[in-house]
C-alpha positions in Angstrom: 25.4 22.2 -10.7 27.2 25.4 -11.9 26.9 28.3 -9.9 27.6 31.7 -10.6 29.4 33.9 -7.7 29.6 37.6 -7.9 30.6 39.4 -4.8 31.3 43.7 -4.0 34.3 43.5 -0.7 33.6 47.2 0.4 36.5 47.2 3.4 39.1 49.6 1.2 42.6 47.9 0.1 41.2 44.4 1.3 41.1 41.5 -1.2 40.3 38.8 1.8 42.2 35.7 0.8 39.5 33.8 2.9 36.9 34.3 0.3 39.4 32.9 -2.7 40.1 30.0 -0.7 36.7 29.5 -0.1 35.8 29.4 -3.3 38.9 27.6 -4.9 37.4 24.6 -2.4 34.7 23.9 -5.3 34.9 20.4 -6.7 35.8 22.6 -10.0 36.1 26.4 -10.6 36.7 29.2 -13.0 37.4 33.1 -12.2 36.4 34.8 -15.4 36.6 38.1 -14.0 38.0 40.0 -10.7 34.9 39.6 -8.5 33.4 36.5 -10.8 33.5 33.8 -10.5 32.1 30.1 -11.8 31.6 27.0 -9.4 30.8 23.0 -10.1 29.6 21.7 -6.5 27.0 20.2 -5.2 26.3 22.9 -3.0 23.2 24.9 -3.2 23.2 28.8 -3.5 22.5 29.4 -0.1 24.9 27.4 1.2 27.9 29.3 -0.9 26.5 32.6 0.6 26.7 31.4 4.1 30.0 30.7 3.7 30.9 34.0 2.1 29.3 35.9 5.2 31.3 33.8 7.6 34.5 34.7 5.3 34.0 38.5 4.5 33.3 41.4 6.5 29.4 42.4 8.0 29.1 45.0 5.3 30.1 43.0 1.7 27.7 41.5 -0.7 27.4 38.6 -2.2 25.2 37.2 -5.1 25.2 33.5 -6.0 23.1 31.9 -8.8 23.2 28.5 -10.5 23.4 29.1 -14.2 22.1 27.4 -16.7 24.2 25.9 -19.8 22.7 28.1 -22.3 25.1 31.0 -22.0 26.7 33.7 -24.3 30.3 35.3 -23.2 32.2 37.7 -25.0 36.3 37.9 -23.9 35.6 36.0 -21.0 39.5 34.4 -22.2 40.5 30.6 -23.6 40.6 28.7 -20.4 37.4 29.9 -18.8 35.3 29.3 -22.0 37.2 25.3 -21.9 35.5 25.1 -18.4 32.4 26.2 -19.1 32.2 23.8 -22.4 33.6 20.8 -20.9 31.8 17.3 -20.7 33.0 17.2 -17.0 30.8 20.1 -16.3 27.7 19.1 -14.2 25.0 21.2 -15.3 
């Protein structure tokens, strides 16, 4: 499934390499946008949050959504529009 991962770090000056590693472990992944970002996994929504919590501080937040392949985008850039259209996508 495709999941989409938005995320507000509140600690000031902290951009928590944890969290990017995290989610560059996705079988496949785009980042559209500076706190946006798109997964393929097999991993359910809760599971992704979970693992942001144990990644990020007490007071972040984290919102994590499968989306669907009907989408619209608007200057979301070349490569991330690819991902999103390609046949290896598992939606």
């Amino acid at each position: 499934m495709i999941l989409v991962v938005t995320y507000d770090l509140h600690a000031p000056g902290r951009d928590y390499p944890e969290i990017e590693r995290l989610l560059k472990s996705a079988r496949s992944w785009a980042h559209p946008q500076g706190s946006v970002w798109f997964l393929d996994t097999d991993r359910d929504p809760a599971w992704w949050r979970d693992r942001l919590m144990q990644a990020g501080d007490a007071n972040d937040s984290y919102f994590v959504s499968r989306l669907q392949q009907h989408w619209a985008a608007f200057n979301l850039g070349q490569p991330v529009n690819e991902w999103l259209m390609s046949p290896a996508r598992t939606w």
